[in-house]
Structures are given as structure tokens and as C-alpha cells.
C-alpha positions in Angstrom: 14.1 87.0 13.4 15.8 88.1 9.9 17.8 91.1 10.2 18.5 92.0 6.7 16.2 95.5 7.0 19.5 97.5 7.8 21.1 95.7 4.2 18.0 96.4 2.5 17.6 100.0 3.5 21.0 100.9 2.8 22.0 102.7 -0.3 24.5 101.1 -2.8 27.5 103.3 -1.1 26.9 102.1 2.3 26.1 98.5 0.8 27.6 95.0 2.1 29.6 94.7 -1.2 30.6 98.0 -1.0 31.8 98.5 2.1 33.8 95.0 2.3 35.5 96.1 -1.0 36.5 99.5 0.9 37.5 97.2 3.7 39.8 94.8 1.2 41.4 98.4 0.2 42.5 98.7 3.9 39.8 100.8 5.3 39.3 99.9 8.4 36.1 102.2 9.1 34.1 100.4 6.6 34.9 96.7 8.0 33.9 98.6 11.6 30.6 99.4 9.9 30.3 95.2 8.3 31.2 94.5 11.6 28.6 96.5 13.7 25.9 95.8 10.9 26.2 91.4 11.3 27.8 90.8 14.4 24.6 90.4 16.6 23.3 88.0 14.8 26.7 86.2 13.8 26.9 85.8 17.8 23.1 84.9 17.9 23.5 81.9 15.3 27.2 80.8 17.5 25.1 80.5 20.5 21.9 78.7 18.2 24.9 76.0 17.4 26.9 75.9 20.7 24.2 77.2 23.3 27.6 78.6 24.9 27.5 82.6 25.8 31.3 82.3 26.1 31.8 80.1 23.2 29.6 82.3 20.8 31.5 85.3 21.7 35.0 83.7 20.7 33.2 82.3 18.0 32.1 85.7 16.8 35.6 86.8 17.3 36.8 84.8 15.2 34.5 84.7 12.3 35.0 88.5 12.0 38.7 87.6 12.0 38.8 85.7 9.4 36.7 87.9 7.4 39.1 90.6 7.8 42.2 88.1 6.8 40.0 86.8 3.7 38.7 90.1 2.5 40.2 89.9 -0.8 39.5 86.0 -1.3 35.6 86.1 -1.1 32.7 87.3 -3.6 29.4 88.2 -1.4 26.0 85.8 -2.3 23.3 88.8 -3.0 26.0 91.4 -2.1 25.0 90.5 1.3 27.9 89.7 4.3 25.6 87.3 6.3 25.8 84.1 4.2 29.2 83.7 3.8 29.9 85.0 7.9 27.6 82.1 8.9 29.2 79.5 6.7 32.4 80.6 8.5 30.6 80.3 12.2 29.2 77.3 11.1 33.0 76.0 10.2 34.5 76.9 13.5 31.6 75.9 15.9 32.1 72.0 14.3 36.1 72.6 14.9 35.2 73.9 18.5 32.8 70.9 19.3 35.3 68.5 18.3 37.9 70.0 20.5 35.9 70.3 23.5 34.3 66.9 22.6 37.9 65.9 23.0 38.3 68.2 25.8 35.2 66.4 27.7 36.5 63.0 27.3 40.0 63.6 29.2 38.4 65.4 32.2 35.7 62.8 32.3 38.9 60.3 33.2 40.0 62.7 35.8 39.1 61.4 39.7 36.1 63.9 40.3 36.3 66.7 42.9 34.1 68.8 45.9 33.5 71.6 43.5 30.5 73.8 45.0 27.7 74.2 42.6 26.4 77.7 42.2 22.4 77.8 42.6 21.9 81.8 41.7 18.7 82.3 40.3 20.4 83.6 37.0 22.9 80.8 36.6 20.0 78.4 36.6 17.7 80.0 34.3 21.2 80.1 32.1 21.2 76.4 32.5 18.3 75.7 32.2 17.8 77.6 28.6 21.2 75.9 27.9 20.2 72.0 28.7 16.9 72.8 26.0 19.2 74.2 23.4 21.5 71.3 23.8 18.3 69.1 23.0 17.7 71.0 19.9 21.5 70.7 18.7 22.0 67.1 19.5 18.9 66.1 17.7 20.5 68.2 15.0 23.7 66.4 15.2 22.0 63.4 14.3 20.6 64.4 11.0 22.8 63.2 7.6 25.3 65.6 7.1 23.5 67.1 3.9 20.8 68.0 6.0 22.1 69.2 9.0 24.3 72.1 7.1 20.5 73.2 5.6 19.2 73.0 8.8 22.0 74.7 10.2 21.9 77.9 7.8 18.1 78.3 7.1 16.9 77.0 10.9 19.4 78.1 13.2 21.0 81.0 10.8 17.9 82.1 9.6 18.8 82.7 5.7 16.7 82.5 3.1 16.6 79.4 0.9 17.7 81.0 -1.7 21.1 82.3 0.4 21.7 78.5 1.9 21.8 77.5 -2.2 24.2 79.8 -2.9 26.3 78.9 0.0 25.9 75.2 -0.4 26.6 75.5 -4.5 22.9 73.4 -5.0 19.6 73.9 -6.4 16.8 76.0 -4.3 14.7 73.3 -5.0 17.3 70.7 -2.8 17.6 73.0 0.2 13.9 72.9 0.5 13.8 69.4 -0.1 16.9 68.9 2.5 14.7 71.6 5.2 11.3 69.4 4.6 13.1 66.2 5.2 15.0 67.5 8.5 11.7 68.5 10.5 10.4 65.2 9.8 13.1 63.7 11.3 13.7 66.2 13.8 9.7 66.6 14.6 10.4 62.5 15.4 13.7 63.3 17.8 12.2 66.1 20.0 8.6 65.4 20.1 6.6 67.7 22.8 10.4 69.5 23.6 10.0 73.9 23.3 13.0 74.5 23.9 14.3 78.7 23.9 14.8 79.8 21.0 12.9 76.8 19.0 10.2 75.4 18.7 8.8 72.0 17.2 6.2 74.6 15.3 9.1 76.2 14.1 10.4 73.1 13.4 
């Protein structure tokens, strides 16, 4: 679900552009304000790419961070925030998957242990919703690199063709080609799979 009605209603005072230019002039009210307005679904798209709570939240954290460090560096696509946040989350979620990919590999060479596995009833719905995502996101992970950061920003992110162009530096036209390609491939990968959060009519 898009959540630009908050941008759209807002009046050119209280707008995206101008409340991260207050925010690159050192007022930190107005980045609180960015901040409140995008980070839901900033942490919404980390999960979508990481189906990690924990890992979206640090995510989060961190793409807010280096919005605050970049303030002066960046010019806003549509005067919105959202495009260029997601390219950021998008940036550190493939850093973070290579480090715990990393990560996996040396603890999968340690001799295994009698760890007690937890069967709560919310830990396994957690899971559960988890293991589907990860089906979504690994049959993501196989699609051409081009295609994937399309899929990534329009599917997963929810922006608007339009804002994925903008991001990518490419025609409209390319990013729908790019989207309309991906489902065929990906309608291929996951077949009859619903996972939360996605499904193959989405798809």
C-alpha cells in the first residue's frame, strides 16, 4: 500500500523538499518530521528485502542516518523523500546480506550444538511468514541485476514507475519493460507460492 497521501496533502511549507532543506540548515525538528512521515514504510520495504524484524529496524536506522549525514549532497526525485530513502535501504540490505551471507558460512563450519528450539505460538507464525518471504526474495535474487533493482523499488518498495526512472537514471518505458519481464520470470520461480506480503497476482 502507497503512502504518499501524507506528501500529497501537505502544503509546500510542510513539503518533503522543504523540510529536508530546513533539516540541511541544522534544524533538527524538521528532519524529526521527514523522519516520522517515511520511516514506517522505510522499515516496511527493509523487512520486504530481508524478512528480518531486527534487520529492518537497523536497517531503518541506518538509512535515516545517512540521510541526515547526506542532507546537503542530495536533490529529492518529485520533491518526495521516499525514492531516494529506498535506494539507500535497498544499498545497505545487499551490504547486510553479504555480510551475513559471510556470517552463515563460518557458523555452518562450526560443530553444531543442543540449542533448545522455541515452539511459542508467535515465534512460529514469525517463522513461518519469514520462510514465505524468503521464497519471494530468493526468487528475486535470481533475477539479472537490471531487473531485480526495478523489482526491488516498484514490487517490494512500492514507487511509482515513474519514481524507479528517476532513481535508476532510465526511461519509464525500461522500468516497465524491466517490471513485465521480472513477473514472467518470477511467475515461473514461485508458481502456486502466496507468500505474506506477495502474491503471484501481485506478481
Amino acid at each position: 500500500m502507497r503512502a504518499d497521501g501524507a506528501d500529497a496533502l501537505a502544503s509546500p511549507a510542510d513539503s518533503d523538499q522543504a523540510l529536508w532543506e530546513q533539516a540541511a540548515g541544522g534544524d533538527v525538528t524538521a528532519f524529526g518530521k521527514l523522519f516520522s512521515r517515511h520511516a514506517g514504510a522505510v522499515w516496511n520495504y527493509a523487512y520486504r528485502l530481508t524478512g528480518s524484524w531486527s534487520v529492518a529496524e537497523d536497517l531503518t536506522s541506518s538509512t535515516f542516518l545517512s540521510a541526515w549525514r547526506r542532507l546537503g549532497e542530495v536533490t529529492l526525485v518529485n520533491d518526495s523523500a521516499r525514492p531516494w530513502l529506498y535506494a539507500v535501504t535497498s544499498n545497505l540490505a545487499r551490504r547486510e546480506q553479504r555480510r551475513l551471507g559471510r556470517f552463515s558460512g563460518a557458523l555452518s563450519r562450526l560443530p553444531r550444538g543442543g540449542a533448545v528450539r522455541d515452539h511459542a505460538e508467535d515465534v512460529a507464525r514469525q517463522v513461518d511468514a519469514g520462510r514465505r518471504l524468503r521464497v519471494v526474495l530468493d526468487a528475486v535474487a535470481t533475477l539479472p541485476r537490471a531487473e531485480r533493482r526495478a523489482v526491488e523499488l516498484c514490487l517490494l518498495g512500492d514507487l511509482s514507475t515513474a519514481e524507479a526512472s528517476a532513481v535508476l537514471g532510465i526511461a519509464e518505458a525500461s522500468v516497465r519493460a524491466r517490471i513485465s519481464r521480472a513477473r514472467s520470470r518470477l511467475r515461473g520461480v514461485l508458481q502456486d507460492t502466496t507468500p505474506t506480503g506477495l502474491t503471484t497476482e501481485e506478481l
